[in-house]
N, C-alpha and C positions, 0 to 999 in steps of 0.2 A: 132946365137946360133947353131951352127955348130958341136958341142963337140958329140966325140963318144956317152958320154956313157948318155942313157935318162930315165926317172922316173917318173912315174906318180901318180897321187891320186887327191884327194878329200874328201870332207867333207860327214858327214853321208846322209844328207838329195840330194846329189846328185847337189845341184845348185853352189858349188865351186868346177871347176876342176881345175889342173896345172900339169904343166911339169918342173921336173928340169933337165935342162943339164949340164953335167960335172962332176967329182966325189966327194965323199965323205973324208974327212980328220979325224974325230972324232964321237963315238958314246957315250952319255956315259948318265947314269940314276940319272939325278937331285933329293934329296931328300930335298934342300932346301924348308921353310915355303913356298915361297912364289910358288913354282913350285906345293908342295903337292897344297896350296890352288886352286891354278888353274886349277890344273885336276880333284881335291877331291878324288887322289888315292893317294898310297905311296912314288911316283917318278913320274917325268918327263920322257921321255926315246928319246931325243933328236941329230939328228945328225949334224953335223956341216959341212960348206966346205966356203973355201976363196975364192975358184976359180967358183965354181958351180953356175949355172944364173937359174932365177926362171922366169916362163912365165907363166901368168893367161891365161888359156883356156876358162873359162866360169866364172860369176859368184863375179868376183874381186868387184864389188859396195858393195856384202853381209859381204866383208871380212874387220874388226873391227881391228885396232892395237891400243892396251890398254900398256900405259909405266907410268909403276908403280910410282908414284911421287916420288923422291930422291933418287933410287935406278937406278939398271941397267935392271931389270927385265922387258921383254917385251913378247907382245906375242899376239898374233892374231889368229883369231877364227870368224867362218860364224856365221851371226846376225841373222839367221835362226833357226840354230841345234844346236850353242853353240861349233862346232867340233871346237878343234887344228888345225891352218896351219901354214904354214911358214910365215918367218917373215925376215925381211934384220934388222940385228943389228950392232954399232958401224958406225956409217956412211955409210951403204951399202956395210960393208968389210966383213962382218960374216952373211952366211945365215944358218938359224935355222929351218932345216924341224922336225917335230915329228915326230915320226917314225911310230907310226899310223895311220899318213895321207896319207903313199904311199900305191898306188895298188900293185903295183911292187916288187919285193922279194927287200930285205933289202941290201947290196951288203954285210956288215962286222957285225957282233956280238959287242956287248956294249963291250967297255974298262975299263969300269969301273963304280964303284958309287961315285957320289962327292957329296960335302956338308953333309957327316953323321953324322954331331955333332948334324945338324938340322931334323934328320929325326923322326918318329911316333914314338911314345913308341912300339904301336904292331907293328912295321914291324922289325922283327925279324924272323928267322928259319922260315921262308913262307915255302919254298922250302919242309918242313917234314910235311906239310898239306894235308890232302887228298885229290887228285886230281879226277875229275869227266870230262868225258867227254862233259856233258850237264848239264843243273839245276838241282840240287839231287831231288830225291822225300822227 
């Protein structure tokens, strides 16, 4: 794992760390059922790379890969905190970091939204919601 460019993160509770080396090809914000299900927000916000190699630092026993029966849907998450991590899809060709999972600044901005036939009723004009710093009183 020699690749310039490196990534880090981990799960909330602290006991899965990793490192991804090598870049980034895709970013883009899943609104599919089964992505909303998964995180219990509006979107996924998922990055992808063919080339990029994933190295567990600490932690890999607490990390759960759940593949949704008859679909392609997969996805991995500490059996700890419940947090998103990466996951190797399609035979180990497509790795799937969340983008929530890195410490590390993000390198590229979302490309887009996919799956919006499938997305929330209310996730609509978010963006014209009032925005707060911290918890509103």
């Amino acid at each position: 794992m020699d690749n310039a460019v490196k990534h880090e993160g981990g799960c909330l509770c602290g006991g899965v760390r990793f490192e991804v080396y090598g870049g980034f090809e895709g970013f883009f914000l899943c609104h599919c059922s089964h992505c909303r299900k998964g995180t219990g927000s509006a979107h996924a916000a998922n990055i992808f790379s063919h080339v990029a190699k994933l190295r567990w630092l600490s932690g890999e026993s607490q990390v759960t890969v759940y593949n949704l029966p008859e679909t392609r849907h997969v996805r991995s998450f500490c059996t700890v905190c419940g947090s998103a991590l990466p996951t190797l899809q399609m035979n180990g060709r497509l790795l799937v970091v969340p983008a929530g999972s890195l410490d590390t600044d993000v390198p590229l901005r979302p490309q887009g939204h996919i799956f919006m036939e499938s997305r929330a009723n209310w996730d609509e004009q978010l963006e014209k919601l009032p925005q707060f710093g911290s918890f509103p009183e």
